[in-house]
N, C-alpha and C positions, 0 to 999 in steps of 0.2 A: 504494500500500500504506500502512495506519495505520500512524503511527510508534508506537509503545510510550514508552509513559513510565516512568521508571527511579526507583527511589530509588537515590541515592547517599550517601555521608558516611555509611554505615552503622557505621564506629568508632566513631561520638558516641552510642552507647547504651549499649556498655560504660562510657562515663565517666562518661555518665551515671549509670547506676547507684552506681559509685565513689564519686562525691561525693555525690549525690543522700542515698546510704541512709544512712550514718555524719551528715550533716548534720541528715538530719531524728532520731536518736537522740540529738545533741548538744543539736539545740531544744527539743526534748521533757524533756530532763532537765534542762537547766536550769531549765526551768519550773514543773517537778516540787518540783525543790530549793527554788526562791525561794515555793512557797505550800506546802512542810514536807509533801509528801505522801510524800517519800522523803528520806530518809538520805544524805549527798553521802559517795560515795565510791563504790560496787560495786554497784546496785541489779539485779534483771534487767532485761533490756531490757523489758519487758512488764510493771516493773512501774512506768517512769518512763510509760505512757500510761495508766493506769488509771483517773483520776481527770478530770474535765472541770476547765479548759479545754484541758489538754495531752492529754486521751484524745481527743480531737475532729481536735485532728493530727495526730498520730500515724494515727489510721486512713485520715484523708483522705491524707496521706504514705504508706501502703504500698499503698494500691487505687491510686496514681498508678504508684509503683515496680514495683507485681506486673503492670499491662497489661507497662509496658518490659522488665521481665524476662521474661513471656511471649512478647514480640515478637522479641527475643536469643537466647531460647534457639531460637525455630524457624528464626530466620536462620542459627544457628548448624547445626542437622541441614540444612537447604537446601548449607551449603555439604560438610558429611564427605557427603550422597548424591551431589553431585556429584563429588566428589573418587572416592569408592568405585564409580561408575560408570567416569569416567574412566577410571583405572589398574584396573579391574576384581576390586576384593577381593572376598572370598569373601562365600557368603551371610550367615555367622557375624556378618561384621562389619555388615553393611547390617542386619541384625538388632539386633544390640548399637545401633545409632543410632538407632532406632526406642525402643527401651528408656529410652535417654536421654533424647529427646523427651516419652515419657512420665514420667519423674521430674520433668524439667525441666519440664516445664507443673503438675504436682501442687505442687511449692513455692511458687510465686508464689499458686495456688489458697490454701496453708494460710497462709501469710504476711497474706492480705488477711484470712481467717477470724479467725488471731490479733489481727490490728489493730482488728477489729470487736467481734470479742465478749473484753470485758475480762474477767480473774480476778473483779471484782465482781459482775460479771450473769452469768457462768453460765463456772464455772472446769474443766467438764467437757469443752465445745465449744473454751476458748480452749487445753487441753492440747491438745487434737487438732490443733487448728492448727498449734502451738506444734510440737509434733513432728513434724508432718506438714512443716514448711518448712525445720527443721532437719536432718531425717532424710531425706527424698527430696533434698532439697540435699545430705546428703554424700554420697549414692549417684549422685547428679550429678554429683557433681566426681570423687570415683573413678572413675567410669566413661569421662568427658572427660578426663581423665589419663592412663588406661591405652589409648584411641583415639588422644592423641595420639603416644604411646612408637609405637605399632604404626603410624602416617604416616610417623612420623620418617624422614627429613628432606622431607617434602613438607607438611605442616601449618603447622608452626614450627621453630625453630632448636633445637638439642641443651641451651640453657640455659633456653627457657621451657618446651621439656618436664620437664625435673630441676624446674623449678619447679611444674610442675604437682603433678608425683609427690608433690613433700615437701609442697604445702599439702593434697591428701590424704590424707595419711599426717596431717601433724597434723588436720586437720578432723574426720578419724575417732576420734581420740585425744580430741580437746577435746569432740567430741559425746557421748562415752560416762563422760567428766569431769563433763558436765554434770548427765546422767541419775542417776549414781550419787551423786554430790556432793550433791546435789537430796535424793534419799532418805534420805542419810544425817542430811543437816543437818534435813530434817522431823521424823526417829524424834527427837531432844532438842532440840526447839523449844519454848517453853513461855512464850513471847511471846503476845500477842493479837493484834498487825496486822504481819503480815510484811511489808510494804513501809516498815517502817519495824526492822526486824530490827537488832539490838545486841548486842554480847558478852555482856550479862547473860541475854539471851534463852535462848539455849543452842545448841550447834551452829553457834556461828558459825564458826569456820576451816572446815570443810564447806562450809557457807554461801555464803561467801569464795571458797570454791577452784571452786565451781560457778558462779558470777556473773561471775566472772574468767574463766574458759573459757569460757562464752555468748560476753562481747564480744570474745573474741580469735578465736570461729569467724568471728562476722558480721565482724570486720576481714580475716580469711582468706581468705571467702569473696566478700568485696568485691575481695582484690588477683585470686582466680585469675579472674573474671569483666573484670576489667581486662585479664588477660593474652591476654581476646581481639582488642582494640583492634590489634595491627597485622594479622592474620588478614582483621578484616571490614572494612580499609581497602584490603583488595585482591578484594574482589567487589562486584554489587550485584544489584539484585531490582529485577523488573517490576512496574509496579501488577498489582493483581488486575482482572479484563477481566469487566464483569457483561455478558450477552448474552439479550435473546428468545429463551423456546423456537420450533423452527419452525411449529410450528400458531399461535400466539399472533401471532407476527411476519406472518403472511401476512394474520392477520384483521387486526391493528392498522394493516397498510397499507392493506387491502379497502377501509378507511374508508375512505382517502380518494385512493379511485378507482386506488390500482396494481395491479399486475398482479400476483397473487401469488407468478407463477412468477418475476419479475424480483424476489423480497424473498430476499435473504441470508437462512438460517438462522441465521446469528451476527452477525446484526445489532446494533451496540453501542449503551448508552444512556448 
């Protein structure tokens, strides 16, 4: 019988992630800073990559981050469908994980969008992004929060679910900070280049308190995706198994001289 080959050390994507995404926002803004394309202090995160040579990073940095985080999030449904098999939850909930799957792959989708199309080239596509990674992420993590309350105690322990709770409860709070904040601080803006936005501009405590809540979501939403690190050091995953269709497999041996009826229909390549 083939032996199956495993991935294993499946925790090191959450850390990844952890460190990975906060680092590449730190490189980027410094860079930002140091060639005066941004203001040091509270910028959006989108708005410290705007500019080349740091918007060059910045994108190559989240189409790296968005494959990992779409490889996380489906490791992560792999393991609640097992769990919900197992102890056999209701349909409700095998649903609800399906739902999550799709949020959770739609973020790292608008994340990579955002990182691509800057506010300069086309600020209509990079809003979409921009909320789309924001917004399907917090519906992510409320949703993963309230699946882990409902395992408890088979998921995680009683203190990383309270922690899940409360950084969706703030995630929710900070994203809708952001939104409103945003508008606010736009209606008396009277600046010319917002990436370089100044109290004399107008609207800046707005401004302020919406910039501030972007990076305290993406810090939030960096620790609850860390919080699944001891989870996914207790499962793992099989490679994926590519196989001949059987009509294909019978002719591709025919060649050379087998017997068709001796060729495996899941004959592997």
């Amino acid at each position: 019988m083939e032996k199956q080959e495993i991935f294993t050390n499946l925790h090191y994507l959450p850390i990844f992630m952890f460190v990975s995404l906060p680092a590449s926002f730190i490189i980027t803004y410094t860079i930002a800073v140091i060639k005066g394309h941004v203001v040091p202090g509270f910028p959006y995160i989108s708005d410290t990559g705007t500019y080349p040579p740091e918007s060059c990073l910045f994108a190559q940095f989240l189409n790296i981050i968005a494959v990992i985080m779409a490889i996380s999030v489906y490791v992560r449904y792999g393991q609640l469908k097992e769990i919900s098999s197992t102890y056999q939850l209701s349909a409700y909930w095998q649903k609800i994980n399906k739902i999550t799957l799709i949020l959770g792959m739609i973020t790292p989708i608008g994340m990579s969008i955002a990182g691509n199309f800057q506010e300069t080239s086309n600020l209509i596509i990079h809003l979409c992004g921009a909320f789309t990674c924001f917004g399907c992420g917090t519906a992510y993590i409320s949703l993963q929060a309230v699946y882990s309350y409902r395992l408890q105690p088979l998921g995680c322990s009683p203190k990383i679910t309270i922690l899940r709770l409360g950084l969706s409860i703030f995630c929710t709070i900070s994203f809708f900070v952001v939104i409103i904040g945003a508008g606010l601080a736009l209606k008396d803006y009277k600046g010319n280049n917002p990436r370089t936005w100044s109290p004399e501009d107008g609207g800046w405590e707005m401004h302020l308190l919406s910039t501030i809540s972007e990076w305290l979501l993406a810090i939030a939403t960096c620790i609850f995706l860390l919080s699944f690190t001891h989870e996914f050091r207790e499962i793992e995953m099989t490679y994926p198994k590519v196989t001949y269709k059987e009509d294909y497999a019978k002719k591709m041996y025919g060649l050379f001289n087998a017997s068709p009826d001796s060729v495996s229909p899941t004959t592997s390549i």
